[in-house]
C-alpha positions as CSV (number, residue, x, y, z in Angstrom):
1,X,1.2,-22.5,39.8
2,X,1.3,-24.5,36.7
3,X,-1.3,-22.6,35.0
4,X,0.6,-19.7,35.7
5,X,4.0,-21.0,34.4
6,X,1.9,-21.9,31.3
7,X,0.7,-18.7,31.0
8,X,3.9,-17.1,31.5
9,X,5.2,-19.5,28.6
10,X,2.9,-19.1,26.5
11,X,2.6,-14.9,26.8
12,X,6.4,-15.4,26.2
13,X,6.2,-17.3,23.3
14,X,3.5,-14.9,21.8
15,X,5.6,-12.0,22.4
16,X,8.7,-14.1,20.3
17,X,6.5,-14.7,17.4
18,X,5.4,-10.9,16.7
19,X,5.8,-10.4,13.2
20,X,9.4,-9.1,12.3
21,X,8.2,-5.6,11.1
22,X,6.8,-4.8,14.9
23,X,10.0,-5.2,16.0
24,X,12.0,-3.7,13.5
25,X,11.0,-0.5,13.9
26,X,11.7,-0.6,17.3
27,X,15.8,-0.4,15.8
28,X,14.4,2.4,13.1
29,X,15.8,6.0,14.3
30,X,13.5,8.3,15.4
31,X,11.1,10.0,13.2
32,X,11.8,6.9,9.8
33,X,9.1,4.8,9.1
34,X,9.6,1.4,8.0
35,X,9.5,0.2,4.5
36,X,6.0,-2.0,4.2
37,X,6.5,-5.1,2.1
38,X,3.1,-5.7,0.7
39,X,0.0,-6.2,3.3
40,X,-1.0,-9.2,5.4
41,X,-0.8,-11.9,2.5
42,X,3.1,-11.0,2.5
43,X,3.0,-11.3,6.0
44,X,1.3,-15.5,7.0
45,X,1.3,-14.8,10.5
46,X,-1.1,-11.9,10.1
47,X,-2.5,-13.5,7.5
48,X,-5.9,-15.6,9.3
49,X,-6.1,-18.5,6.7
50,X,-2.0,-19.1,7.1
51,X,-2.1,-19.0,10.8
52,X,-5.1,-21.4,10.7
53,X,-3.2,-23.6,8.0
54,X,0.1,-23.9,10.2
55,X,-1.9,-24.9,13.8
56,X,-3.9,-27.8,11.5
57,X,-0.8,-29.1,10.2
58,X,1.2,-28.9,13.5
59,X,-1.7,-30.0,15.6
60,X,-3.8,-32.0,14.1
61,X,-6.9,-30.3,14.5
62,X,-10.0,-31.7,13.6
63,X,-12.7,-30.6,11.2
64,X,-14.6,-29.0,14.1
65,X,-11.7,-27.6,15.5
66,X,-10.7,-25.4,12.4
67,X,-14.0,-24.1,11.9
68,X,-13.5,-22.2,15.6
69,X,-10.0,-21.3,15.0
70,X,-11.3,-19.6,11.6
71,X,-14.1,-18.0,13.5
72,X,-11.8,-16.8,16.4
73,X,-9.1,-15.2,13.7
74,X,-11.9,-13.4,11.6
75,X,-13.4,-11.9,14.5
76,X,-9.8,-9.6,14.7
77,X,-9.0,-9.0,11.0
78,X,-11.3,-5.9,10.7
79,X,-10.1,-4.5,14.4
80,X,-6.3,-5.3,13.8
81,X,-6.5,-3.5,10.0
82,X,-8.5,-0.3,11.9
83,X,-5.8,-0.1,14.3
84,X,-2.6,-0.4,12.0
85,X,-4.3,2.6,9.8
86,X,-5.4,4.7,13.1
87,X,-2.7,7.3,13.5
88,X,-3.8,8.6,16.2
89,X,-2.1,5.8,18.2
90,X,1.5,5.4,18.5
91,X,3.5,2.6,17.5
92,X,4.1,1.7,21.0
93,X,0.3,1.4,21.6
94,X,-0.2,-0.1,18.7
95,X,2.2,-2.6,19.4
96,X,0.5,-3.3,23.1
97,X,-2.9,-3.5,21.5
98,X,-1.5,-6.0,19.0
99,X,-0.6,-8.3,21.9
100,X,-3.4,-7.9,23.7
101,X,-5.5,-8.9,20.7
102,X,-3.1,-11.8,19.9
103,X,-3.2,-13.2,23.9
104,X,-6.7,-13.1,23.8
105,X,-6.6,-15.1,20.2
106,X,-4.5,-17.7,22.2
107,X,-6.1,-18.5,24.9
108,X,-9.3,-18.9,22.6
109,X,-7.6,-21.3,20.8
110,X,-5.9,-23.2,23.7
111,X,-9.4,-23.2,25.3
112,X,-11.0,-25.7,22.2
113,X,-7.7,-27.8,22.0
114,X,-6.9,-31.2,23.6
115,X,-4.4,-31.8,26.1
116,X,-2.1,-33.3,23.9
117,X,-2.6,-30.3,21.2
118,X,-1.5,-27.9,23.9
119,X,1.6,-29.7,24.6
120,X,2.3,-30.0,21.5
121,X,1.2,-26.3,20.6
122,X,3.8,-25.2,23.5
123,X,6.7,-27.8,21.7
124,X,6.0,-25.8,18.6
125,X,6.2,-22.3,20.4
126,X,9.3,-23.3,22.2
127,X,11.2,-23.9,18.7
128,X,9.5,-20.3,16.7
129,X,10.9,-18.7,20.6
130,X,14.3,-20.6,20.1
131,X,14.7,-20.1,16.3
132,X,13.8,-16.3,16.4
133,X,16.6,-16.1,19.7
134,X,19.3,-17.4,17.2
135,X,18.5,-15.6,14.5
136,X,18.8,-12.5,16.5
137,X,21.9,-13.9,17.8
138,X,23.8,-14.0,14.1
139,X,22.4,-10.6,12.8
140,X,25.2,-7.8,13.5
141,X,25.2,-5.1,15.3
142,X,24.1,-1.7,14.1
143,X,26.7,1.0,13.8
């Protein structure tokens, strides 16, 4: 049951810290696209070498450690660039394959830390979850 609530935490955590733009369009009207600000270097999260710079800083991880998490976010850069260029997917699929690929990035990564890491890993996911809640909290309504 505990692994389950962890999951469930962790899943909603993930789904929290999708990169702003996903969830933008969502708000978009029909038929606009969304302005693109540069590619993944504009963006860290997307960006392998930022995401793997954030979880060594908040977690500590060892040499050994950061040399699997860099091997586990390469492995998707190639597939996640293929599927933001194929058009013959929708932005709704695009957006489920994105967490798919993203969950499965996770739990690699949980899989290689320590127990302490992962509580602290869920600490740091709890304040992106709660911080991305209040800013959507003080941003207006759309007329």
């Amino acid at each position: 049951m505990k692994t389950r609530h962890a999951l469930f935490q962790l899943s909603a955590a993930i789904l929290m810290a999708l990169p702003a733009g996903l969830r933008a369009e969502e708000q978009k009207p029909a038929g606009q696209k969304p302005a693109r600000q540069g590619g993944a270097a504009n963006r860290p999260m997307l960006n392998p070498e930022a995401r793997l710079k954030m979880l060594t800083d908040k977690l500590s991880l060892t040499p050994e450690q950061q040399e699997k998490a860099k091997a586990v976010y390469a492995k998707n850069v190639d597939a996640l660039k293929a599927m933001r260029e194929d058009k013959s997917l929708s932005e709704e699929a695009k957006r489920e394959k994105f967490t798919e690929m993203r969950k499965s990035e996770m739990q690699e990564i949980q899989a290689m830390l320590t127990p302490e890491q992962k509580e602290k890993m869920k600490e740091v996911f709890r304040e992106r979850a709660g911080a991305a809640r209040g800013a959507n909290a003080r941003k207006p309504e759309a007329k």
